[in-house]
C-alpha positions as CSV (number, residue, x, y, z in Angstrom):
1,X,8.3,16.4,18.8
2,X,5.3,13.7,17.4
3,X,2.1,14.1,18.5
4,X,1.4,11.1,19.9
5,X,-2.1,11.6,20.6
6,X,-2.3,12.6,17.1
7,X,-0.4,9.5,15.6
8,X,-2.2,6.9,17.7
9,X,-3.8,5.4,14.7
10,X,-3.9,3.0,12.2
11,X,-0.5,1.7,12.9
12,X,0.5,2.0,15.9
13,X,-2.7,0.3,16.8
14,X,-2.2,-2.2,14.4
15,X,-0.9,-5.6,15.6
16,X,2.0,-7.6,13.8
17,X,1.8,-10.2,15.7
18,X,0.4,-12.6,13.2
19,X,2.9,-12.4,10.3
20,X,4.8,-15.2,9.5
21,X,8.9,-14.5,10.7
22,X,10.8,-13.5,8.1
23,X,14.7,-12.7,8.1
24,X,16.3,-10.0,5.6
25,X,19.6,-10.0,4.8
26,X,21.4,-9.3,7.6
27,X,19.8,-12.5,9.5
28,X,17.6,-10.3,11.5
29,X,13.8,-11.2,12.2
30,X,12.1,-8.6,9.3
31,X,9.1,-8.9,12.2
32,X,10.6,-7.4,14.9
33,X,12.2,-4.6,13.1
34,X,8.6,-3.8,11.5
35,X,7.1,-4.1,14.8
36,X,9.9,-1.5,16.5
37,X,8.9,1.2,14.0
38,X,5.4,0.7,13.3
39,X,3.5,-0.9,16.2
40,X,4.9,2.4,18.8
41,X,6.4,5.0,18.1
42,X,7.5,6.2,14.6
43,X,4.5,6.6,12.3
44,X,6.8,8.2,9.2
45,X,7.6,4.4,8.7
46,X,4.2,3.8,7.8
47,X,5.8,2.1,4.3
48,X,7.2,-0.8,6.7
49,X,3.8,-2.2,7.3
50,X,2.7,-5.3,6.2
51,X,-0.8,-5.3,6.0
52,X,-1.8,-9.1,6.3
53,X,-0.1,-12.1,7.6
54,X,0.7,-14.8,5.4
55,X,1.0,-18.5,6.0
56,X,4.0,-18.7,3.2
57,X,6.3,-15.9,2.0
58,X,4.0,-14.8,-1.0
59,X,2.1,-11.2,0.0
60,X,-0.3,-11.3,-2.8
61,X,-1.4,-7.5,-4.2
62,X,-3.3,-5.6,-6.5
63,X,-4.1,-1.8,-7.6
64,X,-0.1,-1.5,-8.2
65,X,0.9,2.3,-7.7
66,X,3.9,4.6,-9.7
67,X,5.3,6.8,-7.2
68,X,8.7,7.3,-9.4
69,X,11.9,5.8,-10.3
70,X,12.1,2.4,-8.0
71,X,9.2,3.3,-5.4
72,X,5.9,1.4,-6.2
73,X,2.8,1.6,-3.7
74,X,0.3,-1.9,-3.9
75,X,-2.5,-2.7,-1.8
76,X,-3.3,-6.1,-0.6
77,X,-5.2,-8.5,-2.0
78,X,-6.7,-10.1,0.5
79,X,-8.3,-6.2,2.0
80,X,-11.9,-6.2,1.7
81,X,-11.8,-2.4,0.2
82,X,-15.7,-2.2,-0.1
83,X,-16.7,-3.8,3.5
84,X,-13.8,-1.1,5.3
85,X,-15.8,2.2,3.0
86,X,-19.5,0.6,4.5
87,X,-18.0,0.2,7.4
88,X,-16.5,4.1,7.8
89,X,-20.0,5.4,6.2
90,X,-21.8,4.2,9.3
91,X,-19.5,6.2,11.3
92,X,-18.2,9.2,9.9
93,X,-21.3,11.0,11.9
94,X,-18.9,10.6,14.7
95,X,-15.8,12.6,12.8
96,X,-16.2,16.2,12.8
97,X,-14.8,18.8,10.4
98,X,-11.6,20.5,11.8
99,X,-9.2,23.7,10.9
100,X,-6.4,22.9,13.3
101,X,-4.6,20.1,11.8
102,X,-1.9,18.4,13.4
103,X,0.5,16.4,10.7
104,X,0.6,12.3,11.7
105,X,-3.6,12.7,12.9
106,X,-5.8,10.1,11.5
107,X,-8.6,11.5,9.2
108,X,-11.4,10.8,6.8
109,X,-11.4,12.8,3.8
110,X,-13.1,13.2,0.2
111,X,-11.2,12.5,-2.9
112,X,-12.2,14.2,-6.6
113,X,-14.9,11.5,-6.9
114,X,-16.3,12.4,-3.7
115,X,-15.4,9.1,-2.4
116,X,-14.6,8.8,1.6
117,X,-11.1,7.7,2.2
118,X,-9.0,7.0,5.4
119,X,-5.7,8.7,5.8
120,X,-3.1,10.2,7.5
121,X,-2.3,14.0,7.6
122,X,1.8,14.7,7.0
123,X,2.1,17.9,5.6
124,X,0.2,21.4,6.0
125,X,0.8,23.7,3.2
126,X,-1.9,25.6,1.4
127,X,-3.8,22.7,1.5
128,X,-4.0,19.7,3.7
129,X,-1.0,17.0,2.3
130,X,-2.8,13.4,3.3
131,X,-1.9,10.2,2.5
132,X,-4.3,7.8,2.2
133,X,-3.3,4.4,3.5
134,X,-5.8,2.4,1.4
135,X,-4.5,3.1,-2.1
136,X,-1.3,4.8,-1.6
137,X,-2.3,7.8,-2.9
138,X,-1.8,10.9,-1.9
139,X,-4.3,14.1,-2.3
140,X,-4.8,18.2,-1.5
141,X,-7.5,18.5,0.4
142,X,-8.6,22.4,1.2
143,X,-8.5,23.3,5.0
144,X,-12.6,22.6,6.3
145,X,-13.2,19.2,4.8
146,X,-11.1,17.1,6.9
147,X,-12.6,15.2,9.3
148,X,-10.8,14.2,12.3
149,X,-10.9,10.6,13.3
150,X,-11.7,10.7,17.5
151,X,-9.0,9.1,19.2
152,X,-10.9,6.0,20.5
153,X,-12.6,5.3,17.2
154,X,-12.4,1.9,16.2
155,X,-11.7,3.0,12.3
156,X,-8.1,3.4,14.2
157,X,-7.9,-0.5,14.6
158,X,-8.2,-1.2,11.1
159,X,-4.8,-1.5,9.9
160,X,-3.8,0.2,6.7
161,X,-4.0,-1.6,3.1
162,X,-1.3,-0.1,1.1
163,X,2.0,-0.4,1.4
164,X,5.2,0.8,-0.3
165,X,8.0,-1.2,-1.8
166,X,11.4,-0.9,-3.6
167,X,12.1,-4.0,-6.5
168,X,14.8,-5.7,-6.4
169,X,17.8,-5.4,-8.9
170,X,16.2,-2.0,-10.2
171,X,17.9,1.0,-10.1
172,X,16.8,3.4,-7.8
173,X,16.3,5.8,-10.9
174,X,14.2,3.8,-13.2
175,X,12.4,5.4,-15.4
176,X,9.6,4.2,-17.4
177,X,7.4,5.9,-20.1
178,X,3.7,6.7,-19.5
179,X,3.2,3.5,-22.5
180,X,5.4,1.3,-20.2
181,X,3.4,2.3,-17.1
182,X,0.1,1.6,-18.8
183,X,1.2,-1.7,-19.7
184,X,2.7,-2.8,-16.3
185,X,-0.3,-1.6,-14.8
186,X,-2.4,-3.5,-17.4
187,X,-0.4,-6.5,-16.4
188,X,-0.2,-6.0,-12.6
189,X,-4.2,-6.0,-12.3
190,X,-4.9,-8.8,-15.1
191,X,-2.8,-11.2,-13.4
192,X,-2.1,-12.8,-10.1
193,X,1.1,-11.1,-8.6
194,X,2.9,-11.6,-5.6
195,X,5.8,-9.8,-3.7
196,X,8.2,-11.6,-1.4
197,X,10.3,-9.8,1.4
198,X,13.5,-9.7,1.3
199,X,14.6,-7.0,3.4
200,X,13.4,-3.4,4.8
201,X,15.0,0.0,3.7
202,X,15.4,2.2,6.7
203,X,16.3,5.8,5.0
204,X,14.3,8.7,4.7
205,X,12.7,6.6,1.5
206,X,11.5,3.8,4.2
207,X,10.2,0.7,2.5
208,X,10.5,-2.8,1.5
209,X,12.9,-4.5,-0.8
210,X,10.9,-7.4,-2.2
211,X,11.2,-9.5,-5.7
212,X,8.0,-8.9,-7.5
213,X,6.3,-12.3,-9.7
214,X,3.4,-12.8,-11.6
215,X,2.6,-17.0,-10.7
216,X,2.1,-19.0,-13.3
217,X,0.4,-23.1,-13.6
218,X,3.9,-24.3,-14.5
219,X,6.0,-21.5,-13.3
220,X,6.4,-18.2,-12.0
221,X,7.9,-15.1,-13.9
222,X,10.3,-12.5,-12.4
223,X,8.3,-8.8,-13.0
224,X,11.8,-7.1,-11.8
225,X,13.2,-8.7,-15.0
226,X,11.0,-8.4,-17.5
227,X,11.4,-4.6,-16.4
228,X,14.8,-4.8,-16.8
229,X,14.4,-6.3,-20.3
230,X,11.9,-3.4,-21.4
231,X,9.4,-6.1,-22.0
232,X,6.7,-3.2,-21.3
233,X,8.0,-1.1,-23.6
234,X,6.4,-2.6,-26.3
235,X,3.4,-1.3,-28.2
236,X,0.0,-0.6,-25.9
237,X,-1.3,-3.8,-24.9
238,X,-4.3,-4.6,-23.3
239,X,-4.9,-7.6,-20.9
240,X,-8.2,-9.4,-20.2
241,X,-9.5,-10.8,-16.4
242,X,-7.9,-14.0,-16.6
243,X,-10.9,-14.9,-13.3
244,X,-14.5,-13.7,-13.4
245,X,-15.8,-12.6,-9.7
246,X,-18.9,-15.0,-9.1
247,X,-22.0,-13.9,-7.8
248,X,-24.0,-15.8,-5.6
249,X,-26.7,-17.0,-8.4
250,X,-23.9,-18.5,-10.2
251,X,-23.5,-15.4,-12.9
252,X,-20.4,-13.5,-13.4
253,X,-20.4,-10.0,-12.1
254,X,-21.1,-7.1,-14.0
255,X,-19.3,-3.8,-13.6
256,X,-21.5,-1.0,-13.1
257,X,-19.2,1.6,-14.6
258,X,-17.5,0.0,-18.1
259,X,-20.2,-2.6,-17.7
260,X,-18.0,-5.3,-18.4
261,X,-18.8,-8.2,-17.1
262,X,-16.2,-10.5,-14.4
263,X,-15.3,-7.2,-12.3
264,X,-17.0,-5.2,-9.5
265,X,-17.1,-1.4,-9.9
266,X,-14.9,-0.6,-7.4
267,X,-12.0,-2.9,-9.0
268,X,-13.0,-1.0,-12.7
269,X,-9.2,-0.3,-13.8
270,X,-11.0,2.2,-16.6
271,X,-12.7,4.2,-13.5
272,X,-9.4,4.1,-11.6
273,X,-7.9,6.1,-14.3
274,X,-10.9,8.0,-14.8
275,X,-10.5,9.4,-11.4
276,X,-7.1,10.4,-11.7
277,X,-7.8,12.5,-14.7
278,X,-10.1,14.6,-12.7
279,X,-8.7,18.0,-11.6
280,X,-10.7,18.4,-8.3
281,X,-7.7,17.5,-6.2
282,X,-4.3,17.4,-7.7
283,X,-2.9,14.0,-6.7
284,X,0.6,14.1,-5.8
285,X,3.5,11.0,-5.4
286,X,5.8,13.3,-3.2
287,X,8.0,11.7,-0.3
288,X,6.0,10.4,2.3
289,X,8.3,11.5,5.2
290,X,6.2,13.8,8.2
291,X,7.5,17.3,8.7
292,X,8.0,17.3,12.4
């Protein structure tokens, strides 16, 4: 049986009601089916929400996550990442430090840079399993430093910014190098990239099926093709901001961690990685299914 005190949280107190109608495949509204098994009942289907609505069918994204073979976690561009961490600083007083976890509860917890993340607990082995449902990551965290999230907390409202998706015409076995990773991340966060929906996978593996582009001024270019191509295969490449973020006097932004400027630090690509070399926490791209 769900808990679903426990799971009461993030989704299922998030509200689709705003996203644009979409159909998959079969003809079905992809809206209603999304709202059936994330705005109630059946938080393991946590990959099948949509973060944002979207006046047209282009979900833009950013931060582009590897979980293996065909399975790829993004987060939204259009989250405000910084103003939701101020926002749970002001209130984690009000989250206390538990031992009796139950898998599908809403916490906070610390990553390996001692950065405070929401996420959601769905497995309890020698450590803590969460997920954390504004990256798509997914950390140990040793029993005594999670906090729980109290039920009527308004951190709950805040829908989740990751999501998880399948491409298109890829083989559910793909398999990149660490090179060709490198370089499709490179790409992914030096460009503007887009997703469109085309249908929902409703397996264990739960997700959506999208066609993933990088737009272009004159046109668009399939990302789920050039994979296919092994256009990332080449040799290490490095890609430059293509748009400086503008302060408010008019001068570009400079990072405070690679000190490059056009960038804040919590977009830094080189601290992203920087992280995930640390060995506090092993990070870990298992299934995402709850143990119930």
């Amino acid at each position: 049986m769900l808990d679903h005190t426990g799971c009461s949280n993030f989704y299922t107190r998030a509200s689709l009601a705003g996203v644009t109608p979409l159909r998959g495949r079969d003809g079905n509204p992809i809206g209603d089916v999304l709202c059936r098994k994330t705005g109630f009942k059946v938080p393991s289907y946590k990959e099948c929400f949509l973060p944002v609505a979207s006046s047209d069918d282009k979900f833009y994204i950013t931060n582009l996550l590897i979980e293996g073979g065909n399975a790829f976690y993004a987060v939204s561009a259009d989250a405000d990442l910084g103003e939701i961490r101020d926002k749970i600083h002001r209130m984690k007083h009000k989250c206390k430090r538990i031992f009796n976890i139950g898998t599908s509860q809403g916490v906070l917890v610390y990553d390996e840079m001692n950065e405070l993340h929401r996420g959601v607990v769905f497995e309890r082995l020698e450590k803590v399993r969460v997920y954390l449902i504004d990256s798509g990551r997914t950390i140990d965290v040793p029993y005594g430093e999670v906090l729980a999230i109290p039920n009527r907390n308004w951190i709950r409202a805040i829908g989740p910014c990751a999501f998880r998706f399948f491409v298109d015409g890829l083989p559910e076995d793909f398999a990149m190098t660490e090179d060709e990773k490198n370089n499709l991340n490179d790409y992914i966060r030096s460009k503007t990239v887009y997703i469109k929906i085309l249908s929902t996978k409703d397996d264990e593996d739960a997700g959506f099926i999208v066609s993933l582009h990088k737009e272009g001024e004159d046109q668009d270019e399939d990302i789920g093709k050039l994979l296919l191509e092994g256009k990332f295969k080449e040799e290490k490449r490095r890609f430059t901001y293509t748009a400086f973020e503008i302060a408010s006097d008019g001068q570009p932004i400079t990072c405070h961690y690679c000190k490059t400027e056009g960038h804040r630090m919590e977009k830094c690509w080189q601290r992203k990685m920087d992280m995930l070399d640390l060995p506090r926490h092993p990070v870990v791209y298992g299934s995402r299914k709850f143990k119930h």
